[in-house]
C-alpha positions in Angstrom: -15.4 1.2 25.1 -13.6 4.3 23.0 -15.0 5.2 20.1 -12.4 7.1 17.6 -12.8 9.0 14.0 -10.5 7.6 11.4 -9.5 8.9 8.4 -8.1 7.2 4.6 -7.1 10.2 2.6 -7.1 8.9 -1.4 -6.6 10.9 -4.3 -10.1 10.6 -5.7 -12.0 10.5 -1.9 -11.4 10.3 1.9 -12.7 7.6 3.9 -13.8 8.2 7.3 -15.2 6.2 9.8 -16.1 5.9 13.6 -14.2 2.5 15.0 -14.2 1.1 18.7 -11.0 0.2 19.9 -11.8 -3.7 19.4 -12.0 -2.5 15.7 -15.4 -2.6 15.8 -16.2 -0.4 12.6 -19.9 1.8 14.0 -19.8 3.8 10.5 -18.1 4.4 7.1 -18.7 6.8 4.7 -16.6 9.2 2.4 -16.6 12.5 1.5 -15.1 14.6 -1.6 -10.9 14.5 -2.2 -9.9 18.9 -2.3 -6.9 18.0 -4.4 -5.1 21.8 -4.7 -7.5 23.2 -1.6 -6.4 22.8 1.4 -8.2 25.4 3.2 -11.9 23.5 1.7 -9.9 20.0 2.7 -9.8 21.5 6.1 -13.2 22.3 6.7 -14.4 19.0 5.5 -12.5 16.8 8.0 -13.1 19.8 10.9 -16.9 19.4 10.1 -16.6 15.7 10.4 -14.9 15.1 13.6 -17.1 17.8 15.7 -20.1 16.0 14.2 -18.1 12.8 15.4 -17.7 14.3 18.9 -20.9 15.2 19.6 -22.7 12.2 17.9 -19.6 9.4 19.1 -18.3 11.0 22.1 -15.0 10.1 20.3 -11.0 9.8 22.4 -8.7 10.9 19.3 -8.4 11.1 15.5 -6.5 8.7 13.7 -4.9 8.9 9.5 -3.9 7.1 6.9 -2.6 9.3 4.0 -0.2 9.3 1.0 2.9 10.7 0.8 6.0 10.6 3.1 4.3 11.0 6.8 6.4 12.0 9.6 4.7 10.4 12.7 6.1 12.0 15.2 5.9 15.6 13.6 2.4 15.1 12.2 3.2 16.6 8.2 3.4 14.9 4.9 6.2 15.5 2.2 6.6 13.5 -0.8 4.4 13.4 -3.8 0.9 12.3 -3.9 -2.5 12.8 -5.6 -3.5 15.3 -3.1 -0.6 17.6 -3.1 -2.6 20.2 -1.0 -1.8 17.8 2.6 1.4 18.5 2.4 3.5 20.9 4.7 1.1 21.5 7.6 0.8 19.9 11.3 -2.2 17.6 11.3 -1.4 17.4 14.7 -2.5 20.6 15.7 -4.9 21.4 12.5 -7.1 18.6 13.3 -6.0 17.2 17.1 -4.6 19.9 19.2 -6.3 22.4 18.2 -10.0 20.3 18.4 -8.9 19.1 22.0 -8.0 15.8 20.5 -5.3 13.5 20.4 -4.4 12.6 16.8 -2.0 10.0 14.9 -1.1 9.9 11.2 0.9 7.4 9.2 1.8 6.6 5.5 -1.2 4.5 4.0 1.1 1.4 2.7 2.2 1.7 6.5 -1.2 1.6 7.4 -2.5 -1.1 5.6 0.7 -3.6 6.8 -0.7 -2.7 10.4 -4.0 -3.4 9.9 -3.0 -7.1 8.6 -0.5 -7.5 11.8 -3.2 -6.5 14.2 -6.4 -9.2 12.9 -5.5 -9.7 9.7 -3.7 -12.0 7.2 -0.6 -11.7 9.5 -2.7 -11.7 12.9 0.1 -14.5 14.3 3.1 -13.0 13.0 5.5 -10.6 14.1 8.3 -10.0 11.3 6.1 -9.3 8.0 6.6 -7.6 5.0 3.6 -6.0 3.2 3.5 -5.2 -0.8 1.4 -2.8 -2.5 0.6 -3.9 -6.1 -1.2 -1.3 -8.2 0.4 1.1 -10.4 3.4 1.0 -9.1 5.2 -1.2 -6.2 5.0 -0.1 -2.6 5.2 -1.9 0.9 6.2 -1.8 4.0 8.1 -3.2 6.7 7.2 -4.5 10.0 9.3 -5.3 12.8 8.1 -6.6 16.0 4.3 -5.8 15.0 5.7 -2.0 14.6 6.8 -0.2 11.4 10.3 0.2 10.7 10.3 3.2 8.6 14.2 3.8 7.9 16.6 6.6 8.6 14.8 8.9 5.8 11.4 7.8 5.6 11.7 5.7 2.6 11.7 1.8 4.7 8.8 -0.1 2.1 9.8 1.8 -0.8 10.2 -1.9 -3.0 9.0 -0.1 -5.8 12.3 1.6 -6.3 14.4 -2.0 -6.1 16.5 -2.6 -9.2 16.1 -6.3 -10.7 17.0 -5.5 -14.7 19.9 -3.8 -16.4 20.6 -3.2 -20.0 23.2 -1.9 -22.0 26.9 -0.6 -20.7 29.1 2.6 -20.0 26.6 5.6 -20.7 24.1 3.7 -22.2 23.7 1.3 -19.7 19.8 2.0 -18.0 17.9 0.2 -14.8 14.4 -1.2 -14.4 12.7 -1.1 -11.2 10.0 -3.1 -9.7 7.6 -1.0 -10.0 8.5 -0.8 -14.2 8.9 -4.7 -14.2 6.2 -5.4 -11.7 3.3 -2.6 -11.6 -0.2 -3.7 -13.0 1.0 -0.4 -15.3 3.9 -2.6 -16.8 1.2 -5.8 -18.3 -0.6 -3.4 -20.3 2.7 -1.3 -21.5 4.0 -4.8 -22.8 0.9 -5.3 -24.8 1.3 -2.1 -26.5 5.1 -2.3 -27.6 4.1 -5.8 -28.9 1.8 -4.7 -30.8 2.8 -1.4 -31.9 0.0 0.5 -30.6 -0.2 3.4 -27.5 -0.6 1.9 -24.0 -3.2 4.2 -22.9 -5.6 1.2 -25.6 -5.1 -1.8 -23.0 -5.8 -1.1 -19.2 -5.5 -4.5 -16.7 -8.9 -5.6 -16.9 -8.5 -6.0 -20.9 -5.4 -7.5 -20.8 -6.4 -10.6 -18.8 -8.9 -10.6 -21.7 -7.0 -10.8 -24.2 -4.8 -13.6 -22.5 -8.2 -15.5 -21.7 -9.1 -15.2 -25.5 -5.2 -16.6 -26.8 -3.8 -13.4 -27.3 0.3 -14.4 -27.2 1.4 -11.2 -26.4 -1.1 -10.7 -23.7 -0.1 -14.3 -22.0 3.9 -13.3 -22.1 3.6 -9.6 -20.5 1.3 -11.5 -17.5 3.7 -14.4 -17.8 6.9 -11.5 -17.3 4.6 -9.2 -14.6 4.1 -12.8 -12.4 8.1 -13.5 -12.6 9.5 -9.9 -11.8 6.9 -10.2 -8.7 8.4 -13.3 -7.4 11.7 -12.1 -8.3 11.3 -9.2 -6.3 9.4 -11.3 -3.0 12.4 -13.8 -3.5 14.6 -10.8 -3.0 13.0 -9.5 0.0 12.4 -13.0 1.5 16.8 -13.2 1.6 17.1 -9.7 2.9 14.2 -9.5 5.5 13.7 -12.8 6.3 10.4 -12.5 7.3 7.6 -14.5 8.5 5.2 -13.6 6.0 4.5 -11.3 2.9 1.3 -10.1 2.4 0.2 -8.6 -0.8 -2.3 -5.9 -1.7 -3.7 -3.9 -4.7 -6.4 -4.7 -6.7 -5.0 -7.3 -8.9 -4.1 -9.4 -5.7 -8.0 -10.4 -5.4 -7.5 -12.4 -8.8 -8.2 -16.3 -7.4 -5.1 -17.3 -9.2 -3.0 -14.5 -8.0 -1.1 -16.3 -5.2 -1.0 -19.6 -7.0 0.5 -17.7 -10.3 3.2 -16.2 -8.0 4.4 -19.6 -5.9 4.7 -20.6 -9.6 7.7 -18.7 -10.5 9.1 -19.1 -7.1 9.2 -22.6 -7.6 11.6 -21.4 -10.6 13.7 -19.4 -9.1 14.5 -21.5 -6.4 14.6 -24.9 -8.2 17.5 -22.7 -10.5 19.4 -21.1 -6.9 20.1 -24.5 -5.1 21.2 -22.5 -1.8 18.4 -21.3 -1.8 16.7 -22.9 1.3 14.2 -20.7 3.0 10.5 -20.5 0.7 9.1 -17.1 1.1 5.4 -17.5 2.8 2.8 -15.3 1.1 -0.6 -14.1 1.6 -3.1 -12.1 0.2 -4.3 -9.0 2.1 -7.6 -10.3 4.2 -9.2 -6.2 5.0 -8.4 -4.9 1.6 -10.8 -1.9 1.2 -10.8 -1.7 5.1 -7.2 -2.3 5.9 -5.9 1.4 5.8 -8.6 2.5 8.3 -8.2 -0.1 10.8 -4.3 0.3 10.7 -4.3 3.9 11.3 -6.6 2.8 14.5 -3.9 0.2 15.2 -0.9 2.9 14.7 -3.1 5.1 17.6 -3.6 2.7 19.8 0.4 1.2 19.7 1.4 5.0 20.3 -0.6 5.8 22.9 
């Protein structure tokens, strides 16, 4: 059975891993993030895969990173917390050039294939997947493969406009990831109560709405609602299968329960509404990204 090196490029630290092709995960570690050094970011995944291919005897090199990955080109654009990955040819950098084949794709991306392949969407073909963290991302899947769009940007939910305010030249938008992001519960808190936002991070705030705070049960009331606003959206423009969600906060017992919730509103207010959009947490979580980017190999070779 093949054994292959896979990388999770984060902002903080890179996963890596050795995986057999049945997803079999041999080892995991991680090793330092080189933020603005590429040249140091270089050596450390070098140094790893030729330990890898002497120790592993490993068939190719698969990644999950940040940023806006073109597949087919092997480079990343966009911005990120590791700026110093963008602009060069992993393809050749840490494949060609090693004697190895190698496959890279956008970590939202990454993490949707890892649930289509034995995940929380193992049985479906036509899924959606949504990051929830600080801000909104996803990704869409079509026929088990990512769609990715014209320019790169297919997943981007965050962006999605679902609030207005004001007319003519005063007249602003709110995205999801304003409305939506784990960012926006704590934000709400702090305008309440007239205080800077940087005072209430997520964990608190479910503290404070544990303990009675009002403030701190409307913002998680609002950041539930503009979630299922936003799946509702997706569910009439996709109409997929499934949605799976991700991101730290989705690990909260009453995460999915608190979201079917305000679906439930929605559609008991849109009577045409017909279709209930079928969501799921993400089953891999820490592991998903790795086990994707083995999945995005293994479809594209």
């Amino acid at each position: 059975m093949k054994n292959y090196i896979v990388f999770d490029i984060g902002g903080s630290s890179t996963k890596v891993a050795i995986i057999k092709e049945n997803s079999e995960i041999i080892k995991k570690d991680s090793i330092r993030a080189e933020a603005n050094d590429f040249e140091k970011f270089k050596a450390l995944l070098i140094g790893e895969i030729e330990k890898a291919k002497e120790e592993y005897n490993i068939d190719g090199v698969a990644i999950s990173a940040p940023g806006a990955v073109n597949s087919e080109m092997g480079s990343i654009s966009g911005s990120s917390a590791l700026p110093c990955i963008n602009d060069h040819n992993f393809k050749k950098i840490f494949g060609e050039d090693l004697g190895l084949k190698l496959e890279i794709e956008n970590d939202a991306n990454c993490a949707a294939l890892g649930e289509v392949w034995l995940g929380a969407a193992k049985y479906n073909s036509d899924v959606l997947f949504i990051v929830c963290g600080t801000g909104i991302g996803g990704a869409v899947i079509k026929d088990k493969k990512i769609h990715k769009g014209k320019h790169l940007f297919g997943g981007e939910f965050g962006i999605a406009v679902l609030e207005t305010e004001g007319k003519g030249d005063d007249l602003t938008f709110k995205t999801w990831s304003n409305l939506g992001a784990t960012s926006s519960i704590g934000r709400r808190i702090a305008e309440a109560k007239g205080i800077d936002k940087s005072e209430i991070d997520g964990k608190k705030a479910f503290e404070m709405a544990e303990a009675g705070d009002e403030d701190a049960i409307k913002a998680i009331d609002e950041f539930y609602f503009n979630n299922a606003l936003g799946i509702f959206n997706l569910q009439y423009i996709y109409d997929p299968e499934k949605i799976i969600i991700g991101g730290a906060i989705s690990n909260r017992e009453d995460f999915i329960d608190r979201i079917n919730e305000k679906i439930d509103l929605i559609m008991s207010k849109i009577k045409v509404a017909t279709i209930r959009p079928k969501i799921a947490k993400c089953m891999f979580r820490n592991d998903a990204n790795l086990l994707g980017a083995l999945f995005n190999y293994l479809q594209r070779n």
